[in-house]
C-alpha positions, -999 to 999 in steps of 0.1 A, spaced: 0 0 0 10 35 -7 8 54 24 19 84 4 -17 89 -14 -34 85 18 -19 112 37 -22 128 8 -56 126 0 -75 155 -1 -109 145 22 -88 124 49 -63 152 55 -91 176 59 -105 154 85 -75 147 102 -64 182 111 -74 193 141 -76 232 121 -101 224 93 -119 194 107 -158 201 108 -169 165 117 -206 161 108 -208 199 104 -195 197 69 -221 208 44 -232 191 11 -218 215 -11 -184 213 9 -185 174 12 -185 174 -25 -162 200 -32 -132 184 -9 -141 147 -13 -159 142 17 -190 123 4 -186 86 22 -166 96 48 -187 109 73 -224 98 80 -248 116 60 -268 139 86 -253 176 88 -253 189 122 -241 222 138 -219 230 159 -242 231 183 -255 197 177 -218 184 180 -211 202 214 -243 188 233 -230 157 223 -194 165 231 -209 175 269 -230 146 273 -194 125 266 -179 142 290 -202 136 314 -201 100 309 -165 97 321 -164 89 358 -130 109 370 -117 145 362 -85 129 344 -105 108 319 -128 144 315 -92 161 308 -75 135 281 -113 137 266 -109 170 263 -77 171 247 -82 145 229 -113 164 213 -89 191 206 -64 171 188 -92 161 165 -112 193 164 -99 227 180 -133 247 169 -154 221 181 -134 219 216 -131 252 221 -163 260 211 -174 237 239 -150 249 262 -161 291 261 -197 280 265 -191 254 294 -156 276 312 -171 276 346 -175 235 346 -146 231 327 -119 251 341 -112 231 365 -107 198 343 -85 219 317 -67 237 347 -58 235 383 -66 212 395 -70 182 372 -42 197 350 -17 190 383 -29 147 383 -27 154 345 12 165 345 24 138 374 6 111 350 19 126 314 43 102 303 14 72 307 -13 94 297 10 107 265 -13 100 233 3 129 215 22 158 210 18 193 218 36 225 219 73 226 213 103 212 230 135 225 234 163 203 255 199 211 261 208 191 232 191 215 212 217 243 221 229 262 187 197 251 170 169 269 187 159 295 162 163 267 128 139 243 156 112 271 157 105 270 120 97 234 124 65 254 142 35 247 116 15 280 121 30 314 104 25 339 134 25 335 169 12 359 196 17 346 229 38 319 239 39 303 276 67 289 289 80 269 315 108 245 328 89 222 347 104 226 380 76 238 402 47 229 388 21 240 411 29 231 445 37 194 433 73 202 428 96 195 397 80 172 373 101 181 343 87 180 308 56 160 324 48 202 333 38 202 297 1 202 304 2 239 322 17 255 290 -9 238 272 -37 245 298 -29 282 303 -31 293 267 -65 274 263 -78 294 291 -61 328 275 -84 313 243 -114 309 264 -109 337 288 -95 366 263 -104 355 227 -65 347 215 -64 326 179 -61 294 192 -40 289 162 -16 322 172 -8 304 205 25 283 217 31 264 245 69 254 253 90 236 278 124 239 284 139 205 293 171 213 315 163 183 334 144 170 366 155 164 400 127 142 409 142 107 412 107 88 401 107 105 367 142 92 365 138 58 371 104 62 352 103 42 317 75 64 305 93 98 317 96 117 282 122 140 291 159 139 293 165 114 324 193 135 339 197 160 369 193 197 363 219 213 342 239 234 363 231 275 360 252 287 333 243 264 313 201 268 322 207 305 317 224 300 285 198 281 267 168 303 281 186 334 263 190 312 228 155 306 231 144 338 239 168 358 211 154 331 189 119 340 196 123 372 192 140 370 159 112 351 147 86 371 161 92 403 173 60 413 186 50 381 204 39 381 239 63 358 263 49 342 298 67 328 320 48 303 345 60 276 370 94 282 370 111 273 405 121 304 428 157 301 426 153 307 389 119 328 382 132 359 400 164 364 381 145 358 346 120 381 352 145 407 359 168 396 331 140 401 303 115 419 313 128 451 299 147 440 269 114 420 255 74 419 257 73 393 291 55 388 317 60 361 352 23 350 357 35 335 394 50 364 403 30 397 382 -5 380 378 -10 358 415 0 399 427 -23 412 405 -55 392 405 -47 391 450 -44 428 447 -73 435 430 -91 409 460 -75 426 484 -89 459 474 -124 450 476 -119 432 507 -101 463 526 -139 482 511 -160 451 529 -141 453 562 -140 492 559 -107 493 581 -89 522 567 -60 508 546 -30 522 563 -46 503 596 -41 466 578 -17 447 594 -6 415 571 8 379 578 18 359 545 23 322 550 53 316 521 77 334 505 80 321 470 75 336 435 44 340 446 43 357 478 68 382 472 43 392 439 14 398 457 30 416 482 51 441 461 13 446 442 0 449 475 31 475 485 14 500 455 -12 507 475 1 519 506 23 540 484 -6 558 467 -18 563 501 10 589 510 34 557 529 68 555 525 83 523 511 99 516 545 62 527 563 45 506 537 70 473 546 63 476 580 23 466 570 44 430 564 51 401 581 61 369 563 65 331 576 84 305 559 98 274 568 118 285 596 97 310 609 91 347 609 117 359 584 140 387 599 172 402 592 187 386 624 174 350 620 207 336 616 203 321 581 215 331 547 184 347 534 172 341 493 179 376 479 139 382 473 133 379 506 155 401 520 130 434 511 106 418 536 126 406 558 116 423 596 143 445 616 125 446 646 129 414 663 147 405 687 131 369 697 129 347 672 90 337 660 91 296 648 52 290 635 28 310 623 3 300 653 33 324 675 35 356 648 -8 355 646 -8 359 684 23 385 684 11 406 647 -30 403 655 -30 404 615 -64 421 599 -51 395 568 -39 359 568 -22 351 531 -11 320 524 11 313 493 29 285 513 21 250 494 13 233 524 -21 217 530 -45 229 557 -15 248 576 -43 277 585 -58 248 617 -84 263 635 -67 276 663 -46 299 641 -79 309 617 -96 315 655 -70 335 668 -71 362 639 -108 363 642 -107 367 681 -85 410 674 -110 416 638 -144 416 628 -139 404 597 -108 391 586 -91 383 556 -85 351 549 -67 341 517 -61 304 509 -45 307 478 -21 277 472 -29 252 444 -43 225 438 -69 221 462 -51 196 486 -22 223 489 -47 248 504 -39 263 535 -73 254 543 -108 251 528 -133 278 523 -155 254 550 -128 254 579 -124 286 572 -159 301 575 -169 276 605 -137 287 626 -144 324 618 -179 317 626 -189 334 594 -171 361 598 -138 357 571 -140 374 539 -123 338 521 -109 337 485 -87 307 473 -66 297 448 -87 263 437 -127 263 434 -143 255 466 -182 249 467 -208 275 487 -210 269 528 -242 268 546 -235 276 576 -263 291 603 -291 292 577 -264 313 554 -254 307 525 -216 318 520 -194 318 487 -161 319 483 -138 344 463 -117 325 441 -82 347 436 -75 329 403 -52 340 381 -73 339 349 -92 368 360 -60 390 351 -37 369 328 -60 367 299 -66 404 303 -36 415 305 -21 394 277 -46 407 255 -39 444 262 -3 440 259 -7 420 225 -31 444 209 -12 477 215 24 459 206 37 467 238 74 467 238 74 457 275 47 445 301 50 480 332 42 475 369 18 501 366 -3 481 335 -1 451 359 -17 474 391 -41 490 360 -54 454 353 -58 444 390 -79 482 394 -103 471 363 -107 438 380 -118 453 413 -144 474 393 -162 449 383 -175 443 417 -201 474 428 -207 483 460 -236 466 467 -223 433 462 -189 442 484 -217 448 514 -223 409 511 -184 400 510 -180 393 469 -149 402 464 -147 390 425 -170 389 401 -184 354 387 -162 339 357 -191 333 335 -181 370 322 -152 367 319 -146 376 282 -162 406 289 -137 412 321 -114 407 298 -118 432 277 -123 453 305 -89 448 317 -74 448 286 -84 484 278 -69 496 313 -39 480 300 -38 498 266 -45 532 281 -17 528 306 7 513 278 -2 548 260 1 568 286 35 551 295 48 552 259 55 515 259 23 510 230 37 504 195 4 515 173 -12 547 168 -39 555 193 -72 542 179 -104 564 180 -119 533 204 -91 513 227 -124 486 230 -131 486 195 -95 480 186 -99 452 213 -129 435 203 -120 433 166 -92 411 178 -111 386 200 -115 352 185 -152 333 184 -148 296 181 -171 289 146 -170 271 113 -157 291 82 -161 279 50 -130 262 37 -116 274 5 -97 249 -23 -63 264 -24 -52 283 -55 -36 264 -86 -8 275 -101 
């Protein structure tokens, strides 16, 4: 047999292209056009028709991980039909195509592997980057996400098995913002894995070696990154899950010379900022009276608490009276300038100068601090117990509570613990979806401080206006046009974020703030349009059958 004519036949490789496959939604005219006639059953649906099908499929699987390798599995066969499915069903969804299914998803990848996605780039590849990036099928690219693998969530370094959150965070910046699904690159950078299973694993996909050592890690991150540019000037670069002793020195390595962002770092502050500034209007405690505990000091810490820095500043504060709102808590306790230990240098900003005891657990710096907010970034599961959560509600009325690490058994505690130990009291937000709480006849819903309410946003701004860099101040515009979105009526009742089933809308929102701030900042490339939403909406992608056109002969 000649495989040859196969792939080369003109109705099979149609239908096997994930880009121009219609399924059943082909039409007459177009099944006789591209040789279609026999291979598909006769009845034409819509796309419609398809997707209530696709749902009631997904329903029929029995765990979250067979509803995610569905799901991609859909994709690889159809992208319109999936993502048409995925837009009109985010709020069930997201949680199977992201945190947390995608974190079971990425410890299982090499057995779950059916195939490939994204691009690849190892240290053999050193010298080749920018000749491996033509090998890329689509002409232009817009955003890519990147990421090494070695803190993937808070399950640790998993290597290229990190894959899926690439993958999974640009299908949300599709879903959430309206990028071209087709305009949209996920990469890892394999430099290795330190995770002895994955070594001894036969169906680990990666390089089965340690972790290169720094000058050579660096050295291959600024190939790719030069090679990316070369290739695509104006494209959009995020970082995301990249380990602290590495995500730090990146960001500040690139983030002026090229169009980057850290989503760890600059979106977790961002989209907690913007939480945090609708809690300080339900608790009406006058913001230079907050007093604030973070539990962790990662990538993630630090960024919400520089975002959260910004606003003490605008109110008249000092950096060094701004600091002093801080107290953070790591492993070894309250982190001071006279612990004794060799401090990480992006903890040192933070780190307290009045102490002379040493505090060891977060129980002690509660009772010493009487926080108005308890943030935990930590990664450690239910470390908020019940007599720390009762101790900040015994010196507040309504404290803050933020449980923010992911996935949901790495939170710090759940929105249930928290409301019964607060007795109700908490205004709760988290980094993984927790249910509503009946508790006293009251129905109580939790704030969910996730990160797609400002990456999709602010992607889409900075992409739009060809921003030559991505500025603090767009990142605290985006987190201000998410906390706008919430009115003052709904504040009273402790929403601090509004619901996700907008979210395309909020996205747009936020992406306007960004352009006008990128103007005003001189960091946007085009000439000022007549309407910044116009400009924005004419970009945003709608998952829906176009007619396919024979290509030209010549």
């Amino acid at each position: 047999m000649n495989t040859n004519n196969i792939l080369c036949s003109k109705g099979s490789s149609i239908l096997r292209s994930s880009y121009t496959n219609k399924g059943t939604a082909f039409s007459p005219e177009e099944r006789q056009k591209f040789g279609l006639r026999g291979l598909l059953p006769p009845r034409q649906e819509t796309i419609q028709d398809q997707a209530e099908r696709a749902l009631s499929q997904f329903h029929s699987f029995q765990t979250t991980l067979e509803q995610y390798v569905f799901l991609n599995c859909l994709r690889d066969r159809n992208e319109t039909l999936f993502f048409y499915l995925l837009v009109n069903n985010l709020e069930l969804m997201m949680p199977i195509v992201y945190t947390p299914t995608v974190g079971e998803a990425c410890q299982k990848f090499g057995n779950e592997f059916r195939f490939a996605q994204g691009m690849y780039f190892s240290t053999q590849d050193r010298g080749q980057i920018r000749d491996i990036l033509d090998n890329w099928p689509n002409p232009e690219v817009d955003i890519i996400v990147i990421s090494d693998g070695s803190r993937i969530l808070g399950l640790g370094d998993l290597g290229t098995n990190g894959m899926g959150i690439p993958v999974g965070k640009l299908q949300l910046y599709v879903a959430g913002a309206g990028f071209n699904p087709a305009r949209t690159l996920p990469v890892i950078i394999d430099a290795g894995v330190n995770t002895k299973k994955y070594l001894e694993d036969k169906f680990y996909l990666g390089e089965k070696h340690s972790r290169v050592p720094d000058q050579e890690y660096y050295a291959i991150i600024e190939e790719f990154m030069v090679a990316v540019y070369n290739k695509w000037p104006k494209v959009l670069v995020q970082f995301e899950d990249i380990s602290n002793d590495h995500c730090f020195n990146l960001l500040d390595i690139y983030r002026n010379r090229f169009l980057c962002f850290n989503d760890d770092i600059q979106g977790t502050g961002s989209v907690i900022l913007s939480g945090f500034i609708n809690a300080v209007r339900a608790v009406q405690i006058p913001l230079r009276d907050h007093r604030l505990v973070f539990f962790g000091a990662g990538s993630a810490g630090i960024g919400v608490a520089d975002c959260i820095m910004s606003l003490f500043l605008e109110q008249g504060l000092t950096e060094e009276e701004a600091r002093k709102r801080f107290w953070f808590v790591d492993s070894k306790g309250l982190i001071t300038t006279n612990r004794g230990d060799e401090l990480a240098e992006h903890k040192k900003a933070y780190a307290r100068t009045d102490y002379t005891t040493q505090l060891k657990t977060l129980l002690e710096v509660v009772r010493d601090v009487k926080p108005t907010a308890l943030i935990g970034l930590s990664g450690i599961g239910r470390s908020f117990t019940q007599d720390i959560i009762e101790e900040v509600s015994s010196h507040v009325e309504k404290p803050i509570i933020f449980s923010l690490s992911n996935p949901t058994s790495n939170a710090e505690c759940t929105a249930e613990q928290a409301y019964t130990w607060s007795k109700g009291r908490c205004i709760f937000a988290s980094g993984s979806p927790f249910a509503p709480v009946e508790l006293n006849g009251v129905r109580l819903v939790p704030g969910q401080g996730n990160n797609m309410y400002i990456f999709p946003g602010l992607g889409l701004g900075a992409v739009v206006c060809h921003a030559t860099k991505v500025t603090d101040s767009m990142i605290i515009a985006a987190s201000k046009a998410l906390a706008s979105c919430v009115d003052d009526a709904e504040v009273i009742t402790n929403k601090i974020y509004p619901g996700l089933s907008g979210i395309r809308d909020i996205s747009i929102r936020i992406a306007v703030a960004v352009i006008e701030k990128a103007f005003e900042e001189g960091v946007a490339t085009i000439a000022r349009p007549e309407s910044i939403e116009q400009l924005v909406r004419q970009y945003v992608y709608y998952p829906n059958y176009e007619s396919l056109q024979l290509p030209q002969q010549h």
